[in-house]
C-alpha positions as CSV (number, residue, x, y, z in Angstrom):
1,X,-32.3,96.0,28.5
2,X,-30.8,94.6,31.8
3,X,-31.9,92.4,33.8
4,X,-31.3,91.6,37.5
5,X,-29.7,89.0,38.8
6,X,-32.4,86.5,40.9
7,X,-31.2,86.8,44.0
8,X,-31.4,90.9,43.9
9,X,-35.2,90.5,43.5
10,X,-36.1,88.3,46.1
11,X,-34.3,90.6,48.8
12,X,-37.1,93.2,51.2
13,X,-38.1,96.4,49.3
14,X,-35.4,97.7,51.5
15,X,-32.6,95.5,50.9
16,X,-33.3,95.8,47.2
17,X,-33.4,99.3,46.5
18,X,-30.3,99.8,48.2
19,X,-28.5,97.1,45.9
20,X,-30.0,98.9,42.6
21,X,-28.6,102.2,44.2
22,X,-25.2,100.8,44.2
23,X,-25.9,98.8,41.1
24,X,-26.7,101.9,39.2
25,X,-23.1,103.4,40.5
26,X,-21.6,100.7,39.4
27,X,-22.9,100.8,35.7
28,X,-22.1,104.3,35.7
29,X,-18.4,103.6,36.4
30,X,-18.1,100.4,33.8
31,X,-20.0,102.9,31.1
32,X,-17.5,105.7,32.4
33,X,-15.5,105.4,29.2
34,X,-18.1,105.3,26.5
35,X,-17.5,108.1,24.5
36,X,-20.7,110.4,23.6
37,X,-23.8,110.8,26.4
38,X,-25.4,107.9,28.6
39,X,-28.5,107.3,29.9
40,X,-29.0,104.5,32.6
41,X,-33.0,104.5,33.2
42,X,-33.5,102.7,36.0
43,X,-36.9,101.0,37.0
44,X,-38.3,98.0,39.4
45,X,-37.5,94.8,37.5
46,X,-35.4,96.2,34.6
47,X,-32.7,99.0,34.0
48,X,-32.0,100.6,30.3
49,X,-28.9,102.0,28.9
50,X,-28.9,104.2,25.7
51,X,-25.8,105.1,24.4
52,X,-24.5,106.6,21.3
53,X,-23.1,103.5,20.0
54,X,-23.0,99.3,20.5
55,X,-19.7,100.4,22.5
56,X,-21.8,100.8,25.4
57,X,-22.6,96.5,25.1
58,X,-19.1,95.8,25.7
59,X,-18.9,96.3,29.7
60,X,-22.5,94.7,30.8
61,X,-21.4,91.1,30.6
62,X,-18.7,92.1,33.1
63,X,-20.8,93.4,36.0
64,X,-22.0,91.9,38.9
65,X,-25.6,91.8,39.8
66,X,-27.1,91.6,36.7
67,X,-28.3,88.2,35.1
68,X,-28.6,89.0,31.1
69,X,-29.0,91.5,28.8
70,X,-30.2,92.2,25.4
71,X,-29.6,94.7,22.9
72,X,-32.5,96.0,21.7
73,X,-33.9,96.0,18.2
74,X,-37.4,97.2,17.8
75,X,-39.5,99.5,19.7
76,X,-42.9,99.9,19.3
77,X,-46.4,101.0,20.9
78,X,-47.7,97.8,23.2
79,X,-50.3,97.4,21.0
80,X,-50.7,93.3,19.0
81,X,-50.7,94.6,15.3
82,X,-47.8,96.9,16.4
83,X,-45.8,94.5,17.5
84,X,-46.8,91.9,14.9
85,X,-45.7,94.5,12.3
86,X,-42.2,95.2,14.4
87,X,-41.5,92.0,14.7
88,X,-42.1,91.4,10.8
89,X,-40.2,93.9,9.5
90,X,-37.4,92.9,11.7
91,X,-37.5,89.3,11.7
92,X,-38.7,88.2,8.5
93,X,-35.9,88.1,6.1
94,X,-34.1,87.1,9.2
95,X,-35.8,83.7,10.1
96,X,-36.8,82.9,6.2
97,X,-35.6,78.8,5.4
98,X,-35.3,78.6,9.4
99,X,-36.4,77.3,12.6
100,X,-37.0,79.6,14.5
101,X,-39.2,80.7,18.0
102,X,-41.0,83.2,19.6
103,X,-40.9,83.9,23.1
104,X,-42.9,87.0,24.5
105,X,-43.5,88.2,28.1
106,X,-46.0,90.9,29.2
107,X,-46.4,93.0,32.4
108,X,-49.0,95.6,33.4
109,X,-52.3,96.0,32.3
110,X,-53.0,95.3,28.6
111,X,-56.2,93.8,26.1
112,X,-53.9,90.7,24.8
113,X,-51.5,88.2,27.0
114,X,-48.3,86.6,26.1
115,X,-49.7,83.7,23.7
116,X,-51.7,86.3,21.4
117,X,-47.9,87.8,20.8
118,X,-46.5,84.8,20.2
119,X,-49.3,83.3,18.3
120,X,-50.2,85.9,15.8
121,X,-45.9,87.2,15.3
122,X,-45.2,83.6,14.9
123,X,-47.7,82.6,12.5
124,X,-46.2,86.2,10.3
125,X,-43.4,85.3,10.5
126,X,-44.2,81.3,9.4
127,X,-44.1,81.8,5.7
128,X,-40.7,80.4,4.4
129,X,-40.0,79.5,8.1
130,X,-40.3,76.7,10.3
131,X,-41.3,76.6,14.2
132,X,-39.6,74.4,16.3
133,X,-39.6,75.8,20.0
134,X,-37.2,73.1,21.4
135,X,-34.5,73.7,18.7
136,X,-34.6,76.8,16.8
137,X,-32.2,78.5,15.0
138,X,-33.8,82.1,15.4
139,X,-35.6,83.1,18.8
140,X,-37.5,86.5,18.5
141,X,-38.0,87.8,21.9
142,X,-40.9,90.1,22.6
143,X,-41.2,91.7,26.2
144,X,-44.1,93.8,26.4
145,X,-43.9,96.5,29.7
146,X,-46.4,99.0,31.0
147,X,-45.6,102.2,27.9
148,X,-43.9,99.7,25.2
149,X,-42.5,96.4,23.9
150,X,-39.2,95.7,22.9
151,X,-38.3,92.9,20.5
152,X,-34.8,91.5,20.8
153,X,-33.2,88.0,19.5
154,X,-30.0,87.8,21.8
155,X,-29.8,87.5,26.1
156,X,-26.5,87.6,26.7
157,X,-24.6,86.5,30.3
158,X,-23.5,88.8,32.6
159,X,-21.9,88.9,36.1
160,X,-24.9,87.5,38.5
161,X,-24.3,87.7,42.2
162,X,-24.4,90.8,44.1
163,X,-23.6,94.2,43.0
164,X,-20.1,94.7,44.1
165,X,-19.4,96.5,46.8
166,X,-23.2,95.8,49.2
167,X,-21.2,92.9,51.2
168,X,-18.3,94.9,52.8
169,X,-14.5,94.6,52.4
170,X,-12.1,91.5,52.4
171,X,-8.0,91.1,51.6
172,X,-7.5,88.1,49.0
173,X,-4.1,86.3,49.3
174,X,-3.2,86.1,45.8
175,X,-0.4,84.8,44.2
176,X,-1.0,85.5,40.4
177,X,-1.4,82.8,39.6
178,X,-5.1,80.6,39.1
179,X,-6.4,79.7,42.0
180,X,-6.0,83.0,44.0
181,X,-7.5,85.2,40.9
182,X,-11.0,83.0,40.5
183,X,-11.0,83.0,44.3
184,X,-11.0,86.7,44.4
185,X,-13.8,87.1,41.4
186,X,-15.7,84.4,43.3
187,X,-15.9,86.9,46.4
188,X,-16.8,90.0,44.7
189,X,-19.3,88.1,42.6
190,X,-20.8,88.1,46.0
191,X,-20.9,91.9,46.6
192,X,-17.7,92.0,48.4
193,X,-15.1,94.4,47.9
194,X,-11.6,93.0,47.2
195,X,-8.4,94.2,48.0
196,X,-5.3,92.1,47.3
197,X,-2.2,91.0,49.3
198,X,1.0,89.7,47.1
199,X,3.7,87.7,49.5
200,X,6.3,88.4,47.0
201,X,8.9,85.0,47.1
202,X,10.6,85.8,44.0
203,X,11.7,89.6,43.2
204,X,10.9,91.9,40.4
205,X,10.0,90.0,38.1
206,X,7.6,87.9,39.7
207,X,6.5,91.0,41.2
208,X,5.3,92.4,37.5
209,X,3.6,89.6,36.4
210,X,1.1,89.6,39.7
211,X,0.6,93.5,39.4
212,X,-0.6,92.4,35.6
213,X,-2.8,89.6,36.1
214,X,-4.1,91.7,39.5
215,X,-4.8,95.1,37.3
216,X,-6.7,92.9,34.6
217,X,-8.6,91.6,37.3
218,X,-9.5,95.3,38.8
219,X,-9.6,96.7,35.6
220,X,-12.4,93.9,34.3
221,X,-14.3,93.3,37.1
222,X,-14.0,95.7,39.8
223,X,-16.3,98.5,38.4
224,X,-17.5,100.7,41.0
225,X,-14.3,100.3,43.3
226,X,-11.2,101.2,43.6
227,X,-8.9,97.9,44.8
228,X,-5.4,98.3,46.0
229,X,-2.6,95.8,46.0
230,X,-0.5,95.6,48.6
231,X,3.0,94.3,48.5
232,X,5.1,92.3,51.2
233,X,8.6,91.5,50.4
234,X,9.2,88.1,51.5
235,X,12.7,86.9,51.4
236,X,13.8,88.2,54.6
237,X,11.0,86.4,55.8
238,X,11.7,83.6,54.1
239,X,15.4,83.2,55.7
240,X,14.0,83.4,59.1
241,X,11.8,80.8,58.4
242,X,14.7,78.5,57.6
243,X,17.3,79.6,60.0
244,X,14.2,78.9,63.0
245,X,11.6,76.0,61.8
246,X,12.4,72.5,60.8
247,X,12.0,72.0,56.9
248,X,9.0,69.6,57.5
249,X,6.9,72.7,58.0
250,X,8.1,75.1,56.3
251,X,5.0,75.0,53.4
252,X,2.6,74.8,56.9
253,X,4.6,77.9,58.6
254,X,5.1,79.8,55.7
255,X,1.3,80.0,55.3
256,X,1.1,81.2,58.9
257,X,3.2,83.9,58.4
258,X,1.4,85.0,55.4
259,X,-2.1,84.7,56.9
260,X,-0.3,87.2,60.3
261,X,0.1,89.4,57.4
262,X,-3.1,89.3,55.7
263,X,-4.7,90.1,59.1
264,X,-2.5,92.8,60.0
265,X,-3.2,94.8,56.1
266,X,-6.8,93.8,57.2
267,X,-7.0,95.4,59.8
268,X,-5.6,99.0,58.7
269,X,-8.0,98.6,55.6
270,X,-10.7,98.1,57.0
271,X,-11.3,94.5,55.8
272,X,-13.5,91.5,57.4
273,X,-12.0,88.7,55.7
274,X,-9.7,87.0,54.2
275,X,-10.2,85.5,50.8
276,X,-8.0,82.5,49.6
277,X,-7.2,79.7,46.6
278,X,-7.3,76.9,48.5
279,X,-9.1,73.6,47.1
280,X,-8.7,70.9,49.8
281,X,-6.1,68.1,48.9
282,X,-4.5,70.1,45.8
283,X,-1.1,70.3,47.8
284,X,0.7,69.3,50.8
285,X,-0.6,72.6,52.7
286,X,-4.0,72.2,51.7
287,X,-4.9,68.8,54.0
288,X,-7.5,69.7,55.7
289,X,-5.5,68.7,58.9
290,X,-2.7,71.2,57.6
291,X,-5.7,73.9,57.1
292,X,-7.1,74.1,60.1
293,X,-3.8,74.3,61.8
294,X,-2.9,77.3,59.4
295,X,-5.9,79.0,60.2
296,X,-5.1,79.7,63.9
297,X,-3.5,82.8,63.1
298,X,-5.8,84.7,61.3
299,X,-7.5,87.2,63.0
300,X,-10.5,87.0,60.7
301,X,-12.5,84.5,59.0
302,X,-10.7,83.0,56.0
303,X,-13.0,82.5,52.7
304,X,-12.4,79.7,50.6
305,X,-14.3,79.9,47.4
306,X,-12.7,76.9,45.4
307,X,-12.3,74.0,48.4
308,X,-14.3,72.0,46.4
309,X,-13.1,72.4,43.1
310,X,-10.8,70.7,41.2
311,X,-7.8,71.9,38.9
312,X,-10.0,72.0,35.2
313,X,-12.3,73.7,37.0
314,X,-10.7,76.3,38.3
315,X,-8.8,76.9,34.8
316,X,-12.4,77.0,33.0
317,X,-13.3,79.5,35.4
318,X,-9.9,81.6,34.7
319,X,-10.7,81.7,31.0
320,X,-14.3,83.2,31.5
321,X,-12.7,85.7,33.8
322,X,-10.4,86.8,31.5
323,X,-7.0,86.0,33.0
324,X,-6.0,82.5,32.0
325,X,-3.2,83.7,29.6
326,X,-1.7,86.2,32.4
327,X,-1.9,83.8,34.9
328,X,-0.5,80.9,33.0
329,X,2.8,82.6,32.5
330,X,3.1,83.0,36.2
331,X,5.3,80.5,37.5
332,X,5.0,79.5,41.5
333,X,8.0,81.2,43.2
334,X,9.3,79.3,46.1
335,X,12.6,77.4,46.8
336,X,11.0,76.5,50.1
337,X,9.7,72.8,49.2
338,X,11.2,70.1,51.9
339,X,11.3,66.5,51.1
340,X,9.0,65.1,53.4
341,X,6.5,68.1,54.4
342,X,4.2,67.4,57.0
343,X,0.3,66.6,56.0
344,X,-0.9,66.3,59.0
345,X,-0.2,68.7,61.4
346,X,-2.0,70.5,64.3
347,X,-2.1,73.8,65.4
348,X,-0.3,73.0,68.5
349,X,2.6,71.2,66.6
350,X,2.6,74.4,64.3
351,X,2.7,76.7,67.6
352,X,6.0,74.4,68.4
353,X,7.6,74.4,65.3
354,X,7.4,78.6,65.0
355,X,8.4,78.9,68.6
356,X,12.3,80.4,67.6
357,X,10.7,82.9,64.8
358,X,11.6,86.1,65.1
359,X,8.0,87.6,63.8
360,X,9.6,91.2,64.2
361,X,11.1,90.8,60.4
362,X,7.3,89.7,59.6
363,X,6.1,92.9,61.3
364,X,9.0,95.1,59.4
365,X,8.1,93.6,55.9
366,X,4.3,94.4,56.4
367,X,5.4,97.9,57.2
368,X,7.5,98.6,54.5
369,X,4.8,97.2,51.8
370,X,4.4,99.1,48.6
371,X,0.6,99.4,47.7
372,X,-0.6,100.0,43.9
373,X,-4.0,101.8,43.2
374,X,-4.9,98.8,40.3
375,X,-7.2,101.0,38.4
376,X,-5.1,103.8,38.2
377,X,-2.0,102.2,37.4
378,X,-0.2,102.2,34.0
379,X,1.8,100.0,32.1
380,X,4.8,102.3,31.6
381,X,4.7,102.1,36.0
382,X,4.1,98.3,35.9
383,X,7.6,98.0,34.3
384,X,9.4,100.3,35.7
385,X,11.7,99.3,38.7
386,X,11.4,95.4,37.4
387,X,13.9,94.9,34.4
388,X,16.8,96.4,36.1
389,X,19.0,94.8,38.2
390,X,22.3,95.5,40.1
391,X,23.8,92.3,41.1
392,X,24.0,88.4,39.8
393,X,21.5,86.4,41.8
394,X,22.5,83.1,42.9
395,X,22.7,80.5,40.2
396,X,21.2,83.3,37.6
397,X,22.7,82.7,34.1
398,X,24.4,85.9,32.7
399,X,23.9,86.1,29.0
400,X,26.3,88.9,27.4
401,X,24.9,90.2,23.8
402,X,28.5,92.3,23.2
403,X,30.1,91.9,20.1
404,X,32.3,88.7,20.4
405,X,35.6,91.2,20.5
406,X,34.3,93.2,23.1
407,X,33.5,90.1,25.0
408,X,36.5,88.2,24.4
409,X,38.5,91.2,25.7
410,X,36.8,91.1,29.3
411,X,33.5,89.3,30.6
412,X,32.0,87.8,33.5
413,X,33.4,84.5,34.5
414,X,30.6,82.2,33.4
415,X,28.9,84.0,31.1
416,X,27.7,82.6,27.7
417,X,27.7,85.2,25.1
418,X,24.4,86.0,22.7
419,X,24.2,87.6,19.4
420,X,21.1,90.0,20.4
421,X,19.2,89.6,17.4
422,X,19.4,85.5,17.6
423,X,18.7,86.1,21.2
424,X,15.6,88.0,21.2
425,X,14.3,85.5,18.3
426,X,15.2,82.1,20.0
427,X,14.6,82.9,23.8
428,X,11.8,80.8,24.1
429,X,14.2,77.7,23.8
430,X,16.0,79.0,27.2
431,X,15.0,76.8,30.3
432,X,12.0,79.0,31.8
433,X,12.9,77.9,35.4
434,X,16.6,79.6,35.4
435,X,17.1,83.8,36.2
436,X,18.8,84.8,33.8
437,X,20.7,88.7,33.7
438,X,21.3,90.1,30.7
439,X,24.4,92.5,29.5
440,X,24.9,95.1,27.1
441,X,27.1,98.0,26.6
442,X,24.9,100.4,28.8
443,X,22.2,98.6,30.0
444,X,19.4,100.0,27.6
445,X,19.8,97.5,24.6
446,X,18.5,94.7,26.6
447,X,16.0,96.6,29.1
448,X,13.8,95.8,26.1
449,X,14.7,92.5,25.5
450,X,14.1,91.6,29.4
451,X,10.9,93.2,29.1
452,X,9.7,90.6,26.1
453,X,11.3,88.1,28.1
454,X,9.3,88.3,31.2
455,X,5.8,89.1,29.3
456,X,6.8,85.4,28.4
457,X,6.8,84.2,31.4
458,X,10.8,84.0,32.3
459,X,12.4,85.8,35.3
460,X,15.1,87.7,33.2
461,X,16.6,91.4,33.9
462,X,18.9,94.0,32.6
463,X,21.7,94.7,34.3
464,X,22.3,98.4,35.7
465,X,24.9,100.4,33.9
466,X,25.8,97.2,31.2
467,X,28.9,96.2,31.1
468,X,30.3,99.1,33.5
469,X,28.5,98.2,36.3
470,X,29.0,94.6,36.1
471,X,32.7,95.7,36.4
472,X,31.2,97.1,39.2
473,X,30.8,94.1,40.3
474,X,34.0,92.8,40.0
475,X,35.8,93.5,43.3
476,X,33.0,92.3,45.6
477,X,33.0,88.8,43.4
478,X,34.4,86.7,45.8
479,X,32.2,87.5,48.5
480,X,28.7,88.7,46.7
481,X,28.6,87.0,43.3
482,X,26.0,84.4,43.6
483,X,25.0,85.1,47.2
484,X,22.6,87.9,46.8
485,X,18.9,87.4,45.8
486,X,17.5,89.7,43.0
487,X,17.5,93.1,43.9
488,X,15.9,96.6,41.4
489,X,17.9,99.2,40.5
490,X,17.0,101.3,43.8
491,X,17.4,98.4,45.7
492,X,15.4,96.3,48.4
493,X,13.0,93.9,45.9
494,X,11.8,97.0,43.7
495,X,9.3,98.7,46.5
496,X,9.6,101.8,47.0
């Protein structure tokens, strides 16, 4: 039994049935991979679900625009001594040497009320057993409808709101990590369909660990839809911004430039808003002075779910979501942090300090985005293009697992060399803010290891073609070693 959320029955007749409608197709599409038949029966006040097994419980805490739901027990005839007898046979070994409650409610047109249910069950049921309404142990729910009553002990949370997908479309900036995630829940809670925009500051890796907290996210929450995330390669971006704007506002202009982006994805998507993390005060950018001259950008209005809450709150919201674990192994990529950043600024000051951008290399990165269909993407595609890599980023560390004869006969200048095996067990006491690249004979052995590596939250890679291609390498040390940022195997940032 499923219950709508309160603020789906208080809309018109109108408003209402059009919500179920989509509520309905949403169900259908969370329910999609039960396996056996479904039913979804769908009435005023209340919708059903049978299914061939409690496998079909799983999804309903999860979708939006439902309040509760129960898993029904008993069934029986809405008749008093039918339900007394129900209840009895379900309850009574149940509630024996407890306290327990009944709680019944009736609708339609029927020769006893609500007390007479809980009256007579209750005083069945009250051999062996103690009532205590304030505090009990056991609560026997009786809801008696027009054709039948259905006795029940559990209501269980679900998604409240809106059904997704009755509000429109918006783009949520989101970074992977907290903030960004609960503020994109927080907007489809309210019926809105979300797509996602990832200003990628940091290369592959970081790249993989936002496609994974964002496909949780989809794959959790987003029944019904069909959310894409699009992805901007940033570091271009990022060196015009420091070649052209004085470090003070960097953090101020860097949002700017991400906010022209979000409104120019909006606008081939089809989207009405943009959706962000930002809680007033939490950083340097997030001054309310430093927000509104951010905002002068955007193209569309900018939501804000979490501007009033604070840090705990936020995380206690992640872990309900579901993506507190992914999202805490995302570290925030960005060597952009000045000294003395400005808190204060205005949106004419910002106009001035962007004045020498070139916002063609803005327009170039948004065109050349990759975009991922979250739902229908795999794990196998989530890693591929992000543990290979085909140079030594600046100030990466280059571990080399060779055998130590193999290494002492020729190795990168600089790099430390790692029995594998001790490797792959002691990583975790590796400093998790350095890149490092890792080296084997071919390139294969430690594909695998870069892959733990990174579930763990470190930015590490294989290197292309092991050892040979960091010979590869060789000539062009001088000039390239070090000065290059991380590129995949096929080059540019992974995007294809």
């Amino acid at each position: 039994m499923l219950r709508l959320a309160g603020e789906v029955t208080t809309k018109s007749n109108r408003t209402r049935r059009r919500f179920h409608r989509r509520l309905v197709e949403n169900l259908r599409d969370a329910l999609s991979d039960v396996e056996g038949e479904v039913e979804i029966e769908r009435r005023w006040s209340r919708l059903f679900v049978r299914g061939p097994d409690r496998s079909i419980l799983e999804p309903l805490g999860r979708v939006f625009g439902l309040s509760t739901y129960s898993e029904i027990e008993g069934l029986c005839p809405p008749q008093l001594d039918a339900i007394v007898e129900c209840g009895e046979q379900l309850f009574g070994e149940r509630v024996k040497g407890r306290r327990f409650a009944v709680k019944a409610r009736r609708s339609g047109e029927h020769d006893f009320d609500s007390y007479d249910v809980q009256r007579d069950l209750g005083a069945a049921l009250n051999p062996g057993a103690e009532v205590d309404l304030d505090h009990p142990e056991v609560t026997v729910h009786v809801e008696v409808r027009e054709d039948r009553a259905y006795l029940y002990s559990e209501k269980v949370e679900s998604g409240r709101g809106l059904p997704l997908g009755v509000q429109g479309r918006a783009l949520a900036l989101i970074s992977g990590g907290f903030d960004s995630v609960v503020a994109a829940w927080m907007t489809m809670r309210r019926g809105v369909d979300v797509d996602y925009l990832f200003c990628n500051l940091g290369g592959g890796a970081y790249r993989r660990m936002v496609l994974e907290v964002a496909k949780e996210l989809a794959d959790r929450w987003s029944y019904g839809t069909r959310p894409d995330l699009h992805v901007v390669d940033f570091a271009d971006v990022q060196d015009e911004l420091r070649r052209s704007v004085d470090e003070s506002y960097w953090q101020v202009i860097l949002k700017r430039l991400m906010y022209r982006a979000g409104s120019a994805v909006a606008d081939e998507v089809g989207a009405e808003a943009l959706v962000t993390g930002e809680s007033i005060g939490q950083v340097s950018s997030q001054t309310l002075r430093n927000l509104r001259a951010i905002d002068g950008v955007a193209d569309l209005p900018v939501l804000r779910p979490l501007v009033g809450f604070d840090k705990e709150e936020i995380i206690d919201r992640a872990r309900r979501i579901g993506t507190f674990e992914l999202s805490a192994r995302v570290r925030e990529y960005c060597a952009m942090v000045p000294g003395r950043p400005v808190t204060a600024a205005s949106p004419e000051r910002a106009l001035e300090a962007e004045a020498d951008l070139d916002l063609e290399v803005l327009s170039g990165a948004v065109a050349e985005r990759a975009t991922f269909d979250l739902r229908g993407l795999t794990e196998s595609e989530i890693a591929s293009g992000h543990l290979f890599i085909d140079r030594i980023p600046e100030g990466a560390s280059v571990l080399d697992t060779r055998p130590e004869g193999e290494y002492d006969e020729w190795h990168w200048p600089g790099s430390d060399r790692r029995d594998f095996r001790r490797l792959r067990e002691e990583f975790d006491e590796l400093d998790p803010e350095r890149t490092y690249v890792l080296v084997c004979a071919e390139g294969l052995k430690t594909a695998h290891l870069a892959e733990e590596m990174q579930e763990a939250g470190y930015e590490a890679y294989s290197l292309q073609g092991g050892v040979r291609g960091l010979k590869e390498l060789e000539p062009m040390m001088d000039d390239e070693a070090g000065a290059g940022r991380p590129r995949s195997a096929n080059g540019g940032d992974g995007d294809d």
